[in-house]
Each structure stands twice: as structure tokens, then as C-alpha cells.
DRENKOLTI-709709 format. One record per residue (C-alpha): residue in three letters; residue number from 1; x, y, z. Coordinates in steps of 0.2 Angstrom, whole numbers. Example, Ala and Ser with C-alpha at 12.3 -4.5 7.8 and 13.67 -1.06 7.14 Angstrom:
<atoms>
<atom r="ALA" k="1" east="62" north="-22" up="39"/>
<atom r="SER" k="2" east="68" north="-5" up="36"/>
</atoms>
This chain:
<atoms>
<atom r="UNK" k="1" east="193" north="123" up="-441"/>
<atom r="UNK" k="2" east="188" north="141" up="-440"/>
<atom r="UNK" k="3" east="182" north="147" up="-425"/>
<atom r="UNK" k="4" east="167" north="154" up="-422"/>
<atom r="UNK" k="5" east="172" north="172" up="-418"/>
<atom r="UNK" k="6" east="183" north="172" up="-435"/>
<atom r="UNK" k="7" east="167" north="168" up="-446"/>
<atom r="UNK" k="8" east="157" north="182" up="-438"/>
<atom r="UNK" k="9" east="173" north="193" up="-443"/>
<atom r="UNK" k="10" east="172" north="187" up="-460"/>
<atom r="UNK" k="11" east="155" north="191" up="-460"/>
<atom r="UNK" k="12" east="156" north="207" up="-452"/>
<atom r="UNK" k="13" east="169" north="212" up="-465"/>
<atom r="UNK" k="14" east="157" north="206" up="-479"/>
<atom r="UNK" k="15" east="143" north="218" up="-472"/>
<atom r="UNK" k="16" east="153" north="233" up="-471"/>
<atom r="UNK" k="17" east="165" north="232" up="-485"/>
<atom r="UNK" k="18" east="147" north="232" up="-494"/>
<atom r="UNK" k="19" east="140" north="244" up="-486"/>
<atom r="UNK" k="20" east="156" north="257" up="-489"/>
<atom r="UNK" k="21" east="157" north="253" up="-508"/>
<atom r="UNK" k="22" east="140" north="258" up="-511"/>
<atom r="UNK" k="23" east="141" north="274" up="-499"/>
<atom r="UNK" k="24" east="154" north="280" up="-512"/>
<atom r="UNK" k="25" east="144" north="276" up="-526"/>
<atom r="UNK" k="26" east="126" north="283" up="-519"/>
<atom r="UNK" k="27" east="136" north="300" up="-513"/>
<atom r="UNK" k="28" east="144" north="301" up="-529"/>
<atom r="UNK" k="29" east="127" north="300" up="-538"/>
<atom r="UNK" k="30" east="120" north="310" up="-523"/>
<atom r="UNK" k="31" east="106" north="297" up="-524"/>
<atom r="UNK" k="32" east="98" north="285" up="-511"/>
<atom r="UNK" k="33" east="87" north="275" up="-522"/>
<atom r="UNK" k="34" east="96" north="257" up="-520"/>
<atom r="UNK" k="35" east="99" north="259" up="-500"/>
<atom r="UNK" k="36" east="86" north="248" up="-496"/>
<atom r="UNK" k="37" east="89" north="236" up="-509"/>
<atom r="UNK" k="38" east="109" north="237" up="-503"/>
<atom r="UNK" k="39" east="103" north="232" up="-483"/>
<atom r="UNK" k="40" east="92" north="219" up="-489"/>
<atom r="UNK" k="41" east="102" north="211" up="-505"/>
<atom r="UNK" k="42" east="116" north="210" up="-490"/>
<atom r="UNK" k="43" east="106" north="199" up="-477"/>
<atom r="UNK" k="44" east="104" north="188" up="-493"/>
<atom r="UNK" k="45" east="122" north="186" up="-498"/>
<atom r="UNK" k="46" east="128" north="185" up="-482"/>
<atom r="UNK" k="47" east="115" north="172" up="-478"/>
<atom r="UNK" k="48" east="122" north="163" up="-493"/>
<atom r="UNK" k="49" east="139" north="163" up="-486"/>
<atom r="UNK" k="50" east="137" north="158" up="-471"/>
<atom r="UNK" k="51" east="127" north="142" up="-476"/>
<atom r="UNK" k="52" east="141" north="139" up="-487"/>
<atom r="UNK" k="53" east="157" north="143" up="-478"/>
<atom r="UNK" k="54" east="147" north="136" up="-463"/>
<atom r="UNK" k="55" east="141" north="120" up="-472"/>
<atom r="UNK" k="56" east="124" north="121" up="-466"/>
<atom r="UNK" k="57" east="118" north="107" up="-472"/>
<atom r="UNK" k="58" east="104" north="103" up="-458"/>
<atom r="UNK" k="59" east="87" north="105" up="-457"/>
<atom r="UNK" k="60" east="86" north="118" up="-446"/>
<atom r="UNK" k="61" east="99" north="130" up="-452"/>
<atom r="UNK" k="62" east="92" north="126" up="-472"/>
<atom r="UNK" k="63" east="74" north="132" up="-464"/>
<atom r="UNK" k="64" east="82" north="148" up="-455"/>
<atom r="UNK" k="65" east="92" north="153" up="-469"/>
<atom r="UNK" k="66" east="74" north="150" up="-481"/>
<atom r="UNK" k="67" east="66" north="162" up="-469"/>
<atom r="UNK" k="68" east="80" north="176" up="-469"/>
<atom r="UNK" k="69" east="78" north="176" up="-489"/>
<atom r="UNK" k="70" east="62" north="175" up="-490"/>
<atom r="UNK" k="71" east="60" north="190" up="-478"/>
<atom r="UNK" k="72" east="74" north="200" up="-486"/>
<atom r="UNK" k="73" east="68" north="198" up="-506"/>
<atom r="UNK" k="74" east="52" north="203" up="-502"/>
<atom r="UNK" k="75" east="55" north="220" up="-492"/>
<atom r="UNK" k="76" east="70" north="223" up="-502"/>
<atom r="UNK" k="77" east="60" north="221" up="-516"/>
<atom r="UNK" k="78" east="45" north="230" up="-508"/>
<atom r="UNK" k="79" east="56" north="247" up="-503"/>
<atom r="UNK" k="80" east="65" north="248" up="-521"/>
<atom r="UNK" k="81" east="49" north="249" up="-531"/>
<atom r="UNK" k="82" east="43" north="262" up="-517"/>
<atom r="UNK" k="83" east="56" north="274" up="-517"/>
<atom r="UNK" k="84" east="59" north="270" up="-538"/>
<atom r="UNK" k="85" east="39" north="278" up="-538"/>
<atom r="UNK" k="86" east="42" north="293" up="-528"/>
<atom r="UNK" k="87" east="59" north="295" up="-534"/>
<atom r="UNK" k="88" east="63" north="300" up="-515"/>
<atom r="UNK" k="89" east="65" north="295" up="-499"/>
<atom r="UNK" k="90" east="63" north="310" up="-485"/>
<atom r="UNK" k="91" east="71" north="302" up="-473"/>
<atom r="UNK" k="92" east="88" north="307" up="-483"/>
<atom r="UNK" k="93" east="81" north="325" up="-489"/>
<atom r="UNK" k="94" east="96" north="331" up="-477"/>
<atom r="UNK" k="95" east="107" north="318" up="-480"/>
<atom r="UNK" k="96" east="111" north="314" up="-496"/>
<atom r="UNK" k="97" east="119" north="329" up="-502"/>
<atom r="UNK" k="98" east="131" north="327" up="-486"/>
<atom r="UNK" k="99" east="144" north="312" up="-491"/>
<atom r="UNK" k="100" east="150" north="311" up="-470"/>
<atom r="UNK" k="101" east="132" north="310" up="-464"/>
<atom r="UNK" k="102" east="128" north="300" up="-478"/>
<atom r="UNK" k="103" east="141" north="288" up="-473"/>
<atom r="UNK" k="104" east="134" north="287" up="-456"/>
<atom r="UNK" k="105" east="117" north="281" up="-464"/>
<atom r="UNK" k="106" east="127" north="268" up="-473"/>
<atom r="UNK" k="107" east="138" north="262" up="-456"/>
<atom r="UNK" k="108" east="122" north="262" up="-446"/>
<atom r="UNK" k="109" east="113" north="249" up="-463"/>
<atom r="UNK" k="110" east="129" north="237" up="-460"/>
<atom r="UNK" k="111" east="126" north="238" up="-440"/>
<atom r="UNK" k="112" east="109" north="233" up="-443"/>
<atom r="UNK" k="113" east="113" north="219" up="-456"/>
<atom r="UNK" k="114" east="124" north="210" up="-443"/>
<atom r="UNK" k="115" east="117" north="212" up="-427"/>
<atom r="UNK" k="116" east="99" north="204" up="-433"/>
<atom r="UNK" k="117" east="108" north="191" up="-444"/>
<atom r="UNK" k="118" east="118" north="187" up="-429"/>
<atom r="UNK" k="119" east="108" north="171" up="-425"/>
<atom r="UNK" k="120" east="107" north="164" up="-441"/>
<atom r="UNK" k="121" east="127" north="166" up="-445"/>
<atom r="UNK" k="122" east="130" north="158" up="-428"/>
<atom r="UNK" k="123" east="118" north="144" up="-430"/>
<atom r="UNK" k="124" east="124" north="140" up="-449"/>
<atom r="UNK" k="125" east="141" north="138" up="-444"/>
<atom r="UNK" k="126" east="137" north="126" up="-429"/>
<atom r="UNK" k="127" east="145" north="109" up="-436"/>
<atom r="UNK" k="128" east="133" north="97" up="-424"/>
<atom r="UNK" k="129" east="112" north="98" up="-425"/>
<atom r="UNK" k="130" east="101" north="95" up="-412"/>
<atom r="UNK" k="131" east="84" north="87" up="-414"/>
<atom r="UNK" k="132" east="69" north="99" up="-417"/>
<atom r="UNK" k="133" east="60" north="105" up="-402"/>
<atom r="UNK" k="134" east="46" north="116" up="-396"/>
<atom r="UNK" k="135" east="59" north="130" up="-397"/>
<atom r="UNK" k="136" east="59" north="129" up="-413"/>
<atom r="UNK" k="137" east="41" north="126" up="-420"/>
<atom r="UNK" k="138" east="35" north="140" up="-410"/>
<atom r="UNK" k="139" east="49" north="152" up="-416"/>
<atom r="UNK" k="140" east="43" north="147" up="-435"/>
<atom r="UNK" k="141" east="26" north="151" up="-430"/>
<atom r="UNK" k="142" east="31" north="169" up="-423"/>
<atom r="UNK" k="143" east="41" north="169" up="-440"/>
<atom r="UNK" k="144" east="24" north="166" up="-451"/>
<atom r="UNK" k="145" east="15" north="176" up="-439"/>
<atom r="UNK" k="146" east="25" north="191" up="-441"/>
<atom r="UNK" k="147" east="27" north="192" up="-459"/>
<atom r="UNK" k="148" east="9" north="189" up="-463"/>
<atom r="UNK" k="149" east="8" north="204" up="-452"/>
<atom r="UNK" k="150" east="20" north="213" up="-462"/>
<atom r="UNK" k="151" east="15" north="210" up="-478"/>
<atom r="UNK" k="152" east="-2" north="211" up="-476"/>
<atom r="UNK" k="153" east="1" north="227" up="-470"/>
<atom r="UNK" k="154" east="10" north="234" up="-483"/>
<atom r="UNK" k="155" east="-2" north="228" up="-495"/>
<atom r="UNK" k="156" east="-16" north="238" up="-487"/>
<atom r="UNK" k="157" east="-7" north="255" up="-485"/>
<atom r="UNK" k="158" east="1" north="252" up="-503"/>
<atom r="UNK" k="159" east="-18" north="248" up="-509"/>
<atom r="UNK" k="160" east="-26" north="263" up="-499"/>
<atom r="UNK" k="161" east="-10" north="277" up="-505"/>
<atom r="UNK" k="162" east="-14" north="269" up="-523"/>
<atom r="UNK" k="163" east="-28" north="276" up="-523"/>
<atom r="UNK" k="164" east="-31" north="295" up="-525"/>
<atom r="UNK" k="165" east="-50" north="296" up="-518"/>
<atom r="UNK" k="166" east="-38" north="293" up="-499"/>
<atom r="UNK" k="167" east="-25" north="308" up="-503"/>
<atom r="UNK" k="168" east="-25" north="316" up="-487"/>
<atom r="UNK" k="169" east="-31" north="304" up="-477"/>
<atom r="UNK" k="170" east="-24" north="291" up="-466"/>
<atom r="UNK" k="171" east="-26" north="274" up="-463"/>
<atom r="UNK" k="172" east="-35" north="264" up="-453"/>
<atom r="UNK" k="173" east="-43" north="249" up="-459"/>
<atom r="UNK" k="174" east="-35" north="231" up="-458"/>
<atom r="UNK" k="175" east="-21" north="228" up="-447"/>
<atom r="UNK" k="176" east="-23" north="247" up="-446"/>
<atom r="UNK" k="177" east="-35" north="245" up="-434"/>
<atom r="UNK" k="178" east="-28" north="233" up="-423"/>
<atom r="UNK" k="179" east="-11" north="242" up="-423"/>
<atom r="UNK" k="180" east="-4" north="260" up="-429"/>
<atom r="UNK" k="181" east="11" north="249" up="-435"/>
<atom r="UNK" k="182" east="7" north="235" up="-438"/>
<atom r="UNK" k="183" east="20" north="230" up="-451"/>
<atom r="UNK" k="184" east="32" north="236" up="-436"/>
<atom r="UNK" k="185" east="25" north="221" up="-428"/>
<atom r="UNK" k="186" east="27" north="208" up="-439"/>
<atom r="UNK" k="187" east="45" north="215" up="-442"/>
<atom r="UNK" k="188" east="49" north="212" up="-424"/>
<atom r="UNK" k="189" east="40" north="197" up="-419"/>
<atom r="UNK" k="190" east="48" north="187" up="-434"/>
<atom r="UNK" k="191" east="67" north="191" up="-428"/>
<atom r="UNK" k="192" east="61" north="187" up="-410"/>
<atom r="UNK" k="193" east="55" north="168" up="-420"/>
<atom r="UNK" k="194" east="71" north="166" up="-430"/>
<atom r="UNK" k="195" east="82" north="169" up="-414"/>
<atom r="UNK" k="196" east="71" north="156" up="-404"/>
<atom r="UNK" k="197" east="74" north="143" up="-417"/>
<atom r="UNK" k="198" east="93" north="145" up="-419"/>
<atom r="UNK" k="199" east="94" north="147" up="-400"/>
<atom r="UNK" k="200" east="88" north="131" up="-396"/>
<atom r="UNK" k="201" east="108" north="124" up="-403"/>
<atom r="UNK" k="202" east="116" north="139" up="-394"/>
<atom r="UNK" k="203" east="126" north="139" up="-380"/>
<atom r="UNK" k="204" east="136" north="151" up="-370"/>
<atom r="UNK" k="205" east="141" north="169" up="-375"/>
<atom r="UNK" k="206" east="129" north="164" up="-390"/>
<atom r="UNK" k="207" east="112" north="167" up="-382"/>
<atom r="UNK" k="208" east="121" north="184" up="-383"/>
<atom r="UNK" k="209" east="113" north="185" up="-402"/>
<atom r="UNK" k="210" east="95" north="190" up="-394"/>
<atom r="UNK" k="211" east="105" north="208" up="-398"/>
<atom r="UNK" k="212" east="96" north="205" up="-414"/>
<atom r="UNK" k="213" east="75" north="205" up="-410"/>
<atom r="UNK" k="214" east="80" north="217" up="-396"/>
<atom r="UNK" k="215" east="92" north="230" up="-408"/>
<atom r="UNK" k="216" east="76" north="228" up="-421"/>
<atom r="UNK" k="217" east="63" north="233" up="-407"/>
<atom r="UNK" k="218" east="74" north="247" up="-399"/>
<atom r="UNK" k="219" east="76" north="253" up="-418"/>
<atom r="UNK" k="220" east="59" north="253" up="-423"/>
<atom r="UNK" k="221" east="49" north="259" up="-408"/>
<atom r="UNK" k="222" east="64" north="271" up="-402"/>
<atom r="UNK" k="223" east="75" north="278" up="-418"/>
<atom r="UNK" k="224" east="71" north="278" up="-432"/>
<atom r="UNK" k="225" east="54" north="271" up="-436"/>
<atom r="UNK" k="226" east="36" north="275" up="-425"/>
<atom r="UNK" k="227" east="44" north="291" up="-417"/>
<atom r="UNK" k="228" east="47" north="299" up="-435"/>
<atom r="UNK" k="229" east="31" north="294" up="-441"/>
<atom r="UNK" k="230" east="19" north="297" up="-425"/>
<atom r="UNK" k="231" east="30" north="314" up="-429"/>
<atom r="UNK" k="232" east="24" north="317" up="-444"/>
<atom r="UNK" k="233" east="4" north="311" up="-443"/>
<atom r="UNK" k="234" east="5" north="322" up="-428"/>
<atom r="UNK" k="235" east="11" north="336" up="-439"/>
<atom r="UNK" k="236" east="-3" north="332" up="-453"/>
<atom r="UNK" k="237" east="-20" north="326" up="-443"/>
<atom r="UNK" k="238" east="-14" north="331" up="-426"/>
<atom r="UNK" k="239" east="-32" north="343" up="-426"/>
<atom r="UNK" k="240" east="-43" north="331" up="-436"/>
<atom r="UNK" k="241" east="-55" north="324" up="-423"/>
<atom r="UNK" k="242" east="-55" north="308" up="-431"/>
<atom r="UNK" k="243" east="-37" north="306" up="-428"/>
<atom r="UNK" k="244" east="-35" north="310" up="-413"/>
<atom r="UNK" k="245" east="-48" north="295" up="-409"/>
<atom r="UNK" k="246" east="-39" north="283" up="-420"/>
<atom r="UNK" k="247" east="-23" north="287" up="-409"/>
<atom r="UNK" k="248" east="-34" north="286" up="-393"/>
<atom r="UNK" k="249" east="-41" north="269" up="-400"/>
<atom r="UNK" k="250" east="-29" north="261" up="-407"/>
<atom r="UNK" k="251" east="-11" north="254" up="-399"/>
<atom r="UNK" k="252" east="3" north="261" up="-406"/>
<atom r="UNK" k="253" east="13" north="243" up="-410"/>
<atom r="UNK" k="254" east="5" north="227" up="-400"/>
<atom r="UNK" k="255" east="-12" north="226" up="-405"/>
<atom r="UNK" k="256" east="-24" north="225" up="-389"/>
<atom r="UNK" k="257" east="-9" north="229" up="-378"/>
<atom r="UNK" k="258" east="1" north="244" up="-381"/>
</atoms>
């Protein structure tokens, strides 16, 4: 039987191998318009795997692995047609045109691929179920929660930049009120669901896996998501009276709490 640690090397070998092969084709083209699609069509895949080299066959592991798609298609989805309309991403304005920094970008995707998957690869290769518990409802509920959050969210900053009347301007109706990320949110409260409900048949070095919600929270609130765009709004309506009283009024991630 394989063991554990030798699926999440298999896994692991998956996500980069992936991740490098496309990093030669994105520098060659000097192009980052499928790097998005790349990270998410890689959680979907290696979800795939897992549930079939792990013969998830229970309840629990077909549900987790449901969530992870569903979550993956959607943003994946969501980023392509973004970038495909602007026909640029700015986070890569320095990047692309520098195939060793470029590879760095495409290392750090296959870092974040596995360490939030890692939950759901452990609990799909788990060959003995548990019955359903609280654990488990309420990390399904933190899971709707949080991707109500973020799509909702998307939909109303893609609605309000759609339309030319707001050029300019920023948002702040919606979820925009109640947070100044509020897709952040959902994004982070949904992998804090998924690894409650796989770690209720954990044991062990396993509960280790709650790297994933806390890699995606550092990464959002501390790298490479809220600092680079409070940056930027700072830089764009730092003077404008109005918002600086959104930024007064409104948390920057938790709405009502911080």
C-alpha cells in the first residue's frame, strides 16, 4: 500500500512538473495570460488524481473533492476572462519579460497549489471513513459562506468596472461596504471550512495540513494581495475625502472586526 508521504510526493511532483512546463511555455511567449488558468486547472487535476489514486469513494472526500472543483472552475474561469479583457496582468509588468523571475512566479503557483490542497490530498487517500460530525457540517457551512462571499464580490466589482459612468472611482457598495476585501474573505474562510471537514479523519502529523487556510491568509493579507492593492488605492484616492472615510469606515478584511 502506498504510504501516505509517497502520494503527497506524487502529488507534489504533479503540481510542479505543471507548473515548470508552462513557465517555459509562458516565457517563451513572454505572456502571462493562462497563469491563472494554469494554478486553478492544477487544483482540479490534482483533485482528480487523488480521489482516483486514493480511491475516494466516501461521502466525505466525494463532497471535499466537489468543493475544491467547484471553487477552482469558477475562479479559474473568473481570472482568464479578466486578464483575456485587459490583455494584461500588472502584477507581471516586471516580470514577464524576465524568464528567472518568471520562473519564481510559477514555483511560488505550485507552492500555493499544494500547501491549500494539502487537506483534501490527505483526506482522499485515507482508506477508512468516520461518520459525519459537527466538524464537518460547520466547515461546509464556512465553505458556502465563503464562496458566496467571493463570488458575490466579484460580481459586484466586475458589474461596477463594467460600467464607464464609475471609471475613476472605487467601490464601495455591497460586500464593499462590509469589507475592503471582501472576496479575500470568502477566499480564506472557505479553506479554513474545507480543512475543518477533512480534519475531522486526521490524525497526527496530519492536522499539520492547517498550513493550508493559514498559507492562504498570510498570503492574502501579508504578500501578495491587500498590501499591493491598499498600495495602489492609496496611490489613486489617497487625497479624495471620500476615501479616505471609506478606509476609516470600513475593515480592511473581517467585516465588523478588522
Amino acid at each position: 500500500m502506498v504510504t501516505m508521504g509517497n502520494a503527497l510526493i506524487k502529488y507534489a511532483a504533479v503540481d510542479f512538473g505543471i507548473q515548470w512546463l508552462l513557465w517555459a511555455v509562458a516565457s517563451l511567449l513572454k505572456t502571462e495570460k493562462f497563469y491563472d488558468l494554469a494554478g486553478s486547472s492544477t487544483f482540479v487535476l490534482l483533485t482528480y488524481l487523488s480521489q482516483q489514486w486514493g480511491k475516494a469513494d466516501f461521502f466525505r472526500q466525494k463532497v471535499q473533492s466537489g468543493m475544491v472543483m467547484t471553487w477552482a472552475c469558477r475562479l479559474g474561469l473568473y481570472l482568464f476572462l479578466r486578464v483575456m479583457k485587459e490583455q494584461t496582468d500588472r502584477r507581471f509588468n516586471k516580470v514577464r519579460d524576465n524568464p528567472g523571475l518568471f520562473f519564481i512566479y510559477w514555483t511560488v503557483q505550485g507552492v500555493w497549489v499544494f500547501l491549500t490542497l494539502l487537506p483534501t490530498l490527505i483526506l482522499n487517500n485515507k482508506k477508512q471513513d468516520k461518520p459525519l460530525c459537527s466538524r464537518d457540517y460547520l466547515g461546509w457551512t464556512l465553505w458556502a459562506v465563503g464562496f458566496l462571499f467571493e463570488v458575490i464580490a466579484d460580481y459586484q466589482k466586475s458589474n461596477f468596472r463594467n460600467n464607464p459612468a464609475n471609471k475613476g472611482k472605487f467601490i464601495q457598495h455591497g460586500l464593499w461596504s462590509l469589507s475592503r476585501h471582501p472576496n479575500y474573505f470568502g477566499e480564506i474562510l472557505l479553506w479554513v471550512g474545507l480543512y475543518l471537514s477533512a480534519s475531522s479523519v486526521m490524525s497526527g502529523m496530519e492536522y499539520a495540513s492547517v498550513v493550508s487556510p493559514v498559507f492562504v491568509a498570510v498570503l492574502l493579507t501579508k504578500v501578495s494581495g491587500i498590501p499591493i492593492l491598499e498600495k495602489s488605492a492609496m496611490r489613486r484616492w489617497g487625497s479624495d475625502p471620500g476615501y479616505q472615510a471609506y478606509t476609516k469606515n470600513t475593515p480592511v478584511l473581517i467585516p465588523s472586526l478588522w
